[in-house]
N, C-alpha and C positions, 0 to 999 in steps of 0.2 A: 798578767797576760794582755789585757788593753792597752796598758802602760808601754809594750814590747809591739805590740800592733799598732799604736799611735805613732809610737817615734819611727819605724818602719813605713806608714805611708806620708812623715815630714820628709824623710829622709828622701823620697821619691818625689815626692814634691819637688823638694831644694835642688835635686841633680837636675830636673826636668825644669825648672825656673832659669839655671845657669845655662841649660842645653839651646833655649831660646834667644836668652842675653847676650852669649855667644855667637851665636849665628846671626843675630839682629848685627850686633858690633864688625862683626867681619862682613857684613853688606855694606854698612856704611863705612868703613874702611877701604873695601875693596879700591874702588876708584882715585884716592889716594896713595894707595900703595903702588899701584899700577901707573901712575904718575911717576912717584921717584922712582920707579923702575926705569921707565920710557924715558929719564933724565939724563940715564947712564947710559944711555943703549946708542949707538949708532946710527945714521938715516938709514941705513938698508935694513936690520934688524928693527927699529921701529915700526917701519909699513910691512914688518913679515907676516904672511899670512898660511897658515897657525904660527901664531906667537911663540917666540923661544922664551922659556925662562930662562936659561943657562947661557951666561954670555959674557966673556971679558967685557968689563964697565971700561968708560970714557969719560972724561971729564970734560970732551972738547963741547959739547951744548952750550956750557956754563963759561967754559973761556971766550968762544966765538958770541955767545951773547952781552957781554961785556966788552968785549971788542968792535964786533962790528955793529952792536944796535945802541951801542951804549947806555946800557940799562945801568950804569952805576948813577947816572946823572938823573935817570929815571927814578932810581930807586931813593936818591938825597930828594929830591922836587917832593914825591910824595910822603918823605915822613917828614919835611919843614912844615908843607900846608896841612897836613893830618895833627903835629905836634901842636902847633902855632894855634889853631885854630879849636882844638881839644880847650889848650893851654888858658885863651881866652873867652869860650864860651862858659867852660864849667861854673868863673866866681858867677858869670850875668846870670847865669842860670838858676843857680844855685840862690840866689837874692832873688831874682822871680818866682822860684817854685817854693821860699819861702814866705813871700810876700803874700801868696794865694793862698796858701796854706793857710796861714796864721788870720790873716784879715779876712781874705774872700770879695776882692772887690769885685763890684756885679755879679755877685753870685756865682749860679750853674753856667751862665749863660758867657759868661766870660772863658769858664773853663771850656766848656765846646767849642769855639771860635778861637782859642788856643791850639786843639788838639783838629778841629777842621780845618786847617793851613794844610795840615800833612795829610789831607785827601784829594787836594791839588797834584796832579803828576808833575814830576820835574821837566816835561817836554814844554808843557804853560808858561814855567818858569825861564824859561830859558831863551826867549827872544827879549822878552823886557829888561833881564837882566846883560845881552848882550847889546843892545842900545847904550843902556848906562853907563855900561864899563866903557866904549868905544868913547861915549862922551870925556869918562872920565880920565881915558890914555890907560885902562885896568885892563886893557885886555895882552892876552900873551906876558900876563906876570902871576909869578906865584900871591905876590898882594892882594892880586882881585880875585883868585882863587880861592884862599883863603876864607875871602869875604863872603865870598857866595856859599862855602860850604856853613857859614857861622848862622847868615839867613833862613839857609833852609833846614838847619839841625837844632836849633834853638827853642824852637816850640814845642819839640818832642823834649828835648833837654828839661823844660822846665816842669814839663808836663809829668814827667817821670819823678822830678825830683819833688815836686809836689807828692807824691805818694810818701816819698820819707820822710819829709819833715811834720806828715800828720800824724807820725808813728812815734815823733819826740814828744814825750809829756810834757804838757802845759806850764806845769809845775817847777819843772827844774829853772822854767826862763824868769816866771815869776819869782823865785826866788832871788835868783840873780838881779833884778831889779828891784827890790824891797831892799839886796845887801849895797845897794846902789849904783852900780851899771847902767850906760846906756843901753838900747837895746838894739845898736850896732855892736858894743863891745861883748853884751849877752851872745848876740847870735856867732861872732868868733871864735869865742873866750867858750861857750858852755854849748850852742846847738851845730854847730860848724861841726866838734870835735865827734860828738857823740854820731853824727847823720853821715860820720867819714867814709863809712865802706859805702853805703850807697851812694853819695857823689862820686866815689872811685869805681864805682862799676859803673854809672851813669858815663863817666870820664874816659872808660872803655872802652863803652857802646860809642859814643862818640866819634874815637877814632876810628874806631874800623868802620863807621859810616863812610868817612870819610876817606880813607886808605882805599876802600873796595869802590868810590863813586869812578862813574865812569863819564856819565853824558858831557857834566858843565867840565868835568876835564880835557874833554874832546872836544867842545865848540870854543872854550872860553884859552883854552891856551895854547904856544905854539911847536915848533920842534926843540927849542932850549927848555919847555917851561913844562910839559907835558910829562903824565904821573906812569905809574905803570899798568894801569889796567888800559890806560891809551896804548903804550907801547906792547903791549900784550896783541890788542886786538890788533895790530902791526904785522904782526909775524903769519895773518895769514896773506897770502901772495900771488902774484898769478902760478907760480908754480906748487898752487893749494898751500895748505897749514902746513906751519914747520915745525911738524908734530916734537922734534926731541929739545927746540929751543923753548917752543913753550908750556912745556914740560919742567925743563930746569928754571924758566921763568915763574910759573905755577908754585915750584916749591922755595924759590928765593922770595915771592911775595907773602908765603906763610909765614916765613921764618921770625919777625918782627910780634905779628898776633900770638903766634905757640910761646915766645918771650917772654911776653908779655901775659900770657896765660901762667905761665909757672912762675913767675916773679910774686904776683900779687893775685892767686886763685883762692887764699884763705878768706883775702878781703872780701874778695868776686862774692863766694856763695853765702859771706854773712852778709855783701850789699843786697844778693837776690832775695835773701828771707829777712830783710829787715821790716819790721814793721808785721811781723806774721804772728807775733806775740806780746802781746802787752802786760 
């Protein structure tokens, strides 16, 4: 009889656990979905006030924004400087946050002056680094974009990756240099391999820092050279937001992340619990 009265208030439990998760998920959805809606919909149907859901869709947002804003050039600009700059930050990183890891130069006090950079707002950063570039002829190029995103993602980069590599046992490297290894060829050959999903989620976080950065896009580059969160905040106008282009701009910016989300989400959540068991 207990036995038949326990699993009857799990079973209440469970329904009323999913009742919550449900409805949490569809809040955070909601504005998303109301987005690719507002993609398809028309400029008079967009600004309708009560909203139609029922509507022959259009595709013209998405043509007319490639057409006349040229958002495919937007769209190449931001994933060379996101790729490029993923592409090269990760090995430096990845040799910093294991150099910190393993040795511990200057101690604590090194690691907080690593991770104190990133309490700097990037408005700080962002005159000094537009001197430089001007000196250096970097500005209005994806090159000095690039650079600037590599500066300022770097310390978090190494900061994080420091977390994994204190989660590889001591053991496996030493072993590798007792079998005779350097311990450049140890850390490729034996802690590279093992620390891969966390540099690959680190490699993630990365790019979408830098896919989603808006400011140093907006001061440091020009109308050839400029990403899409510039060319986003574009579309509003004297004749207010163009609510249906950037809507279908909204969801052509996802499309790259959600990619990239289902491509490599197995590595993603063994990178995020790495290190949670030893």
């Amino acid at each position: 009889m207990k036995s038949k009265t326990f699993n009857a208030e799990s079973r209440h439990w469970n329904i009323a656990a999913h009742i919550i998760l449900i409805t949490f998920s569809l809040i955070i959805l909601l504005p998303l979905l109301w987005t690719i809606r507002t993609s398809f919909a028309t400029e008079v149907i967009a600004y309708e006030i009560p909203p139609r859901l029922i509507f022959h869709p259009t595709l013209k947002n998405y043509v007319l924004l490639f057409k006349e804003n040229g958002f495919a050039l937007k769209f190449y600009n931001s994933f060379v400087v996101a790729f490029v700059s993923t592409l090269i930050s990760i090995p430096i990183a990845s040799l910093g946050g294991y150099a910190l890891a393993r040795y511990k130069p200057g101690g604590k006090v090194s690691r907080f002056l690593i991770i104190g950079t990133q309490m700097l707002p990037p408005i700080v950063l962002i005159l000094p680094l537009f001197a430089i570039f001007s000196t250096a002829h970097l500005l209005n190029t994806r090159t000095g974009l690039t650079f600037s995103y590599m500066a300022f993602n770097l310390p978090f980069l190494v900061w994080i990756l420091m977390g994994f590599f204190e989660g590889v046992p001591k053991e496996l490297e030493e072993a590798s240099l007792i079998d005779g290894a350097s311990r450049l060829t140890s850390f490729f050959k034996v802690i590279f391999p093992i620390a891969a999903p966390g540099i690959m989620s680190a490699g993630v976080l990365s790019f979408i820092m830098c896919w989603n950065e808006f400011l140093f896009a907006l001061v440091l580059t020009g109308a050839e050279t400029s990403t899409i969160p510039v060319a986003l905040a574009a579309l509003q106008t004297q004749r207010g937001v163009l609510i249906g282009k950037l809507s279908a701009g909204v969801v052509i910016a996802n499309l790259p992340i959600v990619a990239i989300s289902f491509f490599i989400q197995k590595y993603l959540v063994r990178g995020l619990s790495f290190g949670a068991i030893k």
